[in-house]
mmCIF file of the C-alpha atoms, coordinates in Angstrom:
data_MODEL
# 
_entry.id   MODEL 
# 
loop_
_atom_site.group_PDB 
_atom_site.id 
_atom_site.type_symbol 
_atom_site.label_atom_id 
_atom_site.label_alt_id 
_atom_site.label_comp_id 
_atom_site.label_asym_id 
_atom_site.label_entity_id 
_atom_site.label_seq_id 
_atom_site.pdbx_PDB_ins_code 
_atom_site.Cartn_x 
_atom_site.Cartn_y 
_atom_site.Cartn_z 
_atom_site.occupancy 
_atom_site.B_iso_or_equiv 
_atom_site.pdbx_formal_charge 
_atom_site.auth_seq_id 
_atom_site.auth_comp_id 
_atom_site.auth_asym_id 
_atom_site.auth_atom_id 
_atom_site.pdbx_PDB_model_num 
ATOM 1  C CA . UNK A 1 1  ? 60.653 -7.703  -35.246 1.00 0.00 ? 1  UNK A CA 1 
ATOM 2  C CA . UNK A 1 2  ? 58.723 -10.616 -34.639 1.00 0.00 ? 2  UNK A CA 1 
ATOM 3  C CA . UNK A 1 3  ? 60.531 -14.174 -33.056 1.00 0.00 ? 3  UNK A CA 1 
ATOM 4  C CA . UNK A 1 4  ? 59.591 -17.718 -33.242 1.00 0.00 ? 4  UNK A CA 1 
ATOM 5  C CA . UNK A 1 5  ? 61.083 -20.800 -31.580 1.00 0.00 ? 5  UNK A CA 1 
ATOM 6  C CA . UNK A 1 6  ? 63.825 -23.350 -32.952 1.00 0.00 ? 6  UNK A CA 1 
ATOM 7  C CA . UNK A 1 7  ? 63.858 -26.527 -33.039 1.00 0.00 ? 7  UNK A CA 1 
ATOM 8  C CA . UNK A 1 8  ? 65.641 -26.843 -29.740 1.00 0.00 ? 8  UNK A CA 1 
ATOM 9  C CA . UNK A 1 9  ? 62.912 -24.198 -28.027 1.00 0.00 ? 9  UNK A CA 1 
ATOM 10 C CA . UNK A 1 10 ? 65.773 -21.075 -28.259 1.00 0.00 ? 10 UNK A CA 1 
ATOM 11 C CA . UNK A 1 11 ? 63.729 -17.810 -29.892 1.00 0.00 ? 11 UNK A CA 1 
ATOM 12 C CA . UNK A 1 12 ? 65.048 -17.048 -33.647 1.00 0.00 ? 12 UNK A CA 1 
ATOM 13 C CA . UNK A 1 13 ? 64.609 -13.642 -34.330 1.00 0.00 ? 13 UNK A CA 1 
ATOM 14 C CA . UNK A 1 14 ? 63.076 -12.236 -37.361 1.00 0.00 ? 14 UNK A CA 1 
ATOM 15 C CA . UNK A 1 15 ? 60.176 -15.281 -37.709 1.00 0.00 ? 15 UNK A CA 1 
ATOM 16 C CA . UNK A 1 16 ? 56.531 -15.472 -36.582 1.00 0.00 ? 16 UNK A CA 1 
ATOM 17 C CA . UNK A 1 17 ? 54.795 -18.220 -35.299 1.00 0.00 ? 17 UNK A CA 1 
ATOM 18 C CA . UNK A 1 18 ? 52.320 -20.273 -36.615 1.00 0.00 ? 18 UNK A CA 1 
ATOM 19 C CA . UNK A 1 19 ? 51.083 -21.730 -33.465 1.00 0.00 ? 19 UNK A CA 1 
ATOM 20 C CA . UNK A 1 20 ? 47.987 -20.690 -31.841 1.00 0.00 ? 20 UNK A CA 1 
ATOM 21 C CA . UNK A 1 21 ? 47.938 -19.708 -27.960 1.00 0.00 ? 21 UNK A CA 1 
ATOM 22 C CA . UNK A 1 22 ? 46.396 -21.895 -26.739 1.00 0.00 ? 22 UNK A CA 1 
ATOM 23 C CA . UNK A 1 23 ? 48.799 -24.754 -28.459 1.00 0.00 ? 23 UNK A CA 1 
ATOM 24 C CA . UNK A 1 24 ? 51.786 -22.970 -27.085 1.00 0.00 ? 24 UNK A CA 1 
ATOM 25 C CA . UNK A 1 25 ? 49.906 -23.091 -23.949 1.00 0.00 ? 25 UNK A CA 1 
ATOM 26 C CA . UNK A 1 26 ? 49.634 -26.557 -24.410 1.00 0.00 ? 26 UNK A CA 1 
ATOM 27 C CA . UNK A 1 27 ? 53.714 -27.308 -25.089 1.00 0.00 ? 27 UNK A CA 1 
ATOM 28 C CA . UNK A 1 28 ? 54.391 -24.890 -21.939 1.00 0.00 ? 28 UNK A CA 1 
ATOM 29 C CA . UNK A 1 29 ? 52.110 -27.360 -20.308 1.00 0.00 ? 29 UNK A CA 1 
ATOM 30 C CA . UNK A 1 30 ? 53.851 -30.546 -21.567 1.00 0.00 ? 30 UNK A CA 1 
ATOM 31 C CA . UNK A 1 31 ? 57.180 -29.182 -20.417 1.00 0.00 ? 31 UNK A CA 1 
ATOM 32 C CA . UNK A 1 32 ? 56.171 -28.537 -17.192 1.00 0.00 ? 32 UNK A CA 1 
ATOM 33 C CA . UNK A 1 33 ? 55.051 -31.845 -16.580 1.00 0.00 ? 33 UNK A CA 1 
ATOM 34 C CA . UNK A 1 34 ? 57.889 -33.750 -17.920 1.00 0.00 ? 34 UNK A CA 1 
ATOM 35 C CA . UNK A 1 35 ? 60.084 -31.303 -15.851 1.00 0.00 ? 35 UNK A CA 1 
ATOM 36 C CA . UNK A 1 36 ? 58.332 -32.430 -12.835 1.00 0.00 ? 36 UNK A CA 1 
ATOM 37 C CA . UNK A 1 37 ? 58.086 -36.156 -13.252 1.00 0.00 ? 37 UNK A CA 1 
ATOM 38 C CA . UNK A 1 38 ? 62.077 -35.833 -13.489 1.00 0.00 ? 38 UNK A CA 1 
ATOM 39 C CA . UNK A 1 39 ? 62.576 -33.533 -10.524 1.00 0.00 ? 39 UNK A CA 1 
ATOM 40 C CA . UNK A 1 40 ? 60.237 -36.222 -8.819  1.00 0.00 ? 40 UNK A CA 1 
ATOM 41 C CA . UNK A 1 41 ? 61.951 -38.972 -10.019 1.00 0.00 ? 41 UNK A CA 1 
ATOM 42 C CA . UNK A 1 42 ? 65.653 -37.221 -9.052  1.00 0.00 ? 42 UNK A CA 1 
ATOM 43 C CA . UNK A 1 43 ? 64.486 -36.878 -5.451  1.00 0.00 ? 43 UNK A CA 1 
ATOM 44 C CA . UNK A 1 44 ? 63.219 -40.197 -5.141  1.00 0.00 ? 44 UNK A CA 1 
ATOM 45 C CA . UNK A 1 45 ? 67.190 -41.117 -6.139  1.00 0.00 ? 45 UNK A CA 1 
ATOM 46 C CA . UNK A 1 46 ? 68.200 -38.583 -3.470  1.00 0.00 ? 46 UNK A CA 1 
ATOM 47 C CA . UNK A 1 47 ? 65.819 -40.564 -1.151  1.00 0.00 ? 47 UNK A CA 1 
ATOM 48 C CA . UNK A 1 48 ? 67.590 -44.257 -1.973  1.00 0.00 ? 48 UNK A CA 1 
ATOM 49 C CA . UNK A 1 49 ? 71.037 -42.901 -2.104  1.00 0.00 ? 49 UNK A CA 1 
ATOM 50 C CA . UNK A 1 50 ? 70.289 -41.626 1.877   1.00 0.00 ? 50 UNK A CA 1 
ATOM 51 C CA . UNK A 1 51 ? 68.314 -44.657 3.100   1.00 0.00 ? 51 UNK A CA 1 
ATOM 52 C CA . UNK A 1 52 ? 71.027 -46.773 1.268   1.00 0.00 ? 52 UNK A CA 1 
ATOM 53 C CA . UNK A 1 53 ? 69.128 -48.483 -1.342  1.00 0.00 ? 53 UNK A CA 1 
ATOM 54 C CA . UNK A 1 54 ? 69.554 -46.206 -4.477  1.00 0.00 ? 54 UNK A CA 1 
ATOM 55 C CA . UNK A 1 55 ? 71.740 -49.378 -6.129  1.00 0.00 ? 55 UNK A CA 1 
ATOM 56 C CA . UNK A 1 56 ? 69.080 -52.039 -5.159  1.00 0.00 ? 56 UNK A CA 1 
ATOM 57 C CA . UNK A 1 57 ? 65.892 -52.811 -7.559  1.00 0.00 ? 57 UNK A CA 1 
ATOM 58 C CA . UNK A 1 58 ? 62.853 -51.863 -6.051  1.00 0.00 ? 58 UNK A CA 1 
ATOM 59 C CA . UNK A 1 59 ? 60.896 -54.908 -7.628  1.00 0.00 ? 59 UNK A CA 1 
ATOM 60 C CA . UNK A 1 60 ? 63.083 -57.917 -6.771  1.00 0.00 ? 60 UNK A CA 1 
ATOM 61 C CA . UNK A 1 61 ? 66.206 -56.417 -4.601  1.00 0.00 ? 61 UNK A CA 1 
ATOM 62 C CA . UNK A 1 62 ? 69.039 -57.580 -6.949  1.00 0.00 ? 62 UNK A CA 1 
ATOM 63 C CA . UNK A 1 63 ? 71.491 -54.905 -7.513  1.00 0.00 ? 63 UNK A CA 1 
ATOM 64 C CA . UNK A 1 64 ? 71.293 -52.733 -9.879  1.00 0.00 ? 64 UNK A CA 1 
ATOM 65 C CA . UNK A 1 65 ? 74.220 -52.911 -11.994 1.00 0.00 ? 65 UNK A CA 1 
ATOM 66 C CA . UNK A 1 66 ? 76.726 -49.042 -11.801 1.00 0.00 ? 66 UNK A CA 1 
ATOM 67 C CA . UNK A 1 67 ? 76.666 -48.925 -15.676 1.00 0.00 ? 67 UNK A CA 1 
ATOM 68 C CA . UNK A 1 68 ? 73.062 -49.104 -15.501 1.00 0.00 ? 68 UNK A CA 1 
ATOM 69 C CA . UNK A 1 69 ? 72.544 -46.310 -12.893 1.00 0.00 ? 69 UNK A CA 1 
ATOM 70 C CA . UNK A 1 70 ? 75.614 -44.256 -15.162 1.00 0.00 ? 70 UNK A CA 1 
ATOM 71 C CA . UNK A 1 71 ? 73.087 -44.379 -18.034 1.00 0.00 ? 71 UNK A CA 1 
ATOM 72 C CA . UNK A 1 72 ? 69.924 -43.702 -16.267 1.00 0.00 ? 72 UNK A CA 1 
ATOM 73 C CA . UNK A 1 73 ? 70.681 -42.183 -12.474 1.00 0.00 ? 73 UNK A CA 1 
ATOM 74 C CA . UNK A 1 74 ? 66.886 -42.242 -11.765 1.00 0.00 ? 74 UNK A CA 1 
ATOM 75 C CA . UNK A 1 75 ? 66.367 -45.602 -12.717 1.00 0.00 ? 75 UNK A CA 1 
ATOM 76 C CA . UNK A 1 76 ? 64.795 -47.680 -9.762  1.00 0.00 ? 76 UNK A CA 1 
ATOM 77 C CA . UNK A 1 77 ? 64.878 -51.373 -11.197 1.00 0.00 ? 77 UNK A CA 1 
ATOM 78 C CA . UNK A 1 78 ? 67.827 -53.923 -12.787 1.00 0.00 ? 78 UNK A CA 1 
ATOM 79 C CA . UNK A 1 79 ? 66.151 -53.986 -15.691 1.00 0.00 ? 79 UNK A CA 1 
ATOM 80 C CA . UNK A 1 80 ? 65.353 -57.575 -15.829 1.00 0.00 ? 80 UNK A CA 1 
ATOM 81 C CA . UNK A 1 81 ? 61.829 -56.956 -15.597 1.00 0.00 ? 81 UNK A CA 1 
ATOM 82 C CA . UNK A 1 82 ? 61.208 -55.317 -19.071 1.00 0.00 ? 82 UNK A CA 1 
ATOM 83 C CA . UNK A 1 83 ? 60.260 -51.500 -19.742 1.00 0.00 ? 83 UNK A CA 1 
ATOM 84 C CA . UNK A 1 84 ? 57.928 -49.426 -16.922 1.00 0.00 ? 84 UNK A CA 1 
ATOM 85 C CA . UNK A 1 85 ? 54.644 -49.048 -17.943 1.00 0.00 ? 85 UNK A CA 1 
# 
């Protein structure tokens, strides 16, 4: 019995796939770089919230606000400065 991925990546028994190796290749590629810009961007939190400056924007010093952070616990400016490029 052949399996295919969902929409949410699990395997679905019973389907093929359409995709060609080397595009699944690509995805596996695309996850694994999103996966490591956020474990890069999680221990670059860990970093601020040891040196004491994880609730302090790293563009103009204002605090950050804690409903901010809640949302986005990576996030390294107030957000007064408009989206990161």
């Amino acid at each position: 019995m052949a399996s295919k991925a969902g929409p949410s990546g699990a395997v679905v028994a019973g389907e093929t796939s359409s995709a060609s190796p080397d595009a699944a290749l690509d995805e596996v590629r695309s996850l694994l770089a999103r996966a490591e810009d956020e474990l890069h961007a999680i221990e670059r939190a860990i970093e601020r919230l040891e040196d004491g400056t994880y609730s302090t924007c790293e563009l103009c010093g204002s605090p950050i606000a804690p409903e901010w952070l809640a949302a986005m616990p990576t996030e390294r400016s107030c957000g007064a400065h408009g989206a990161p490029d």
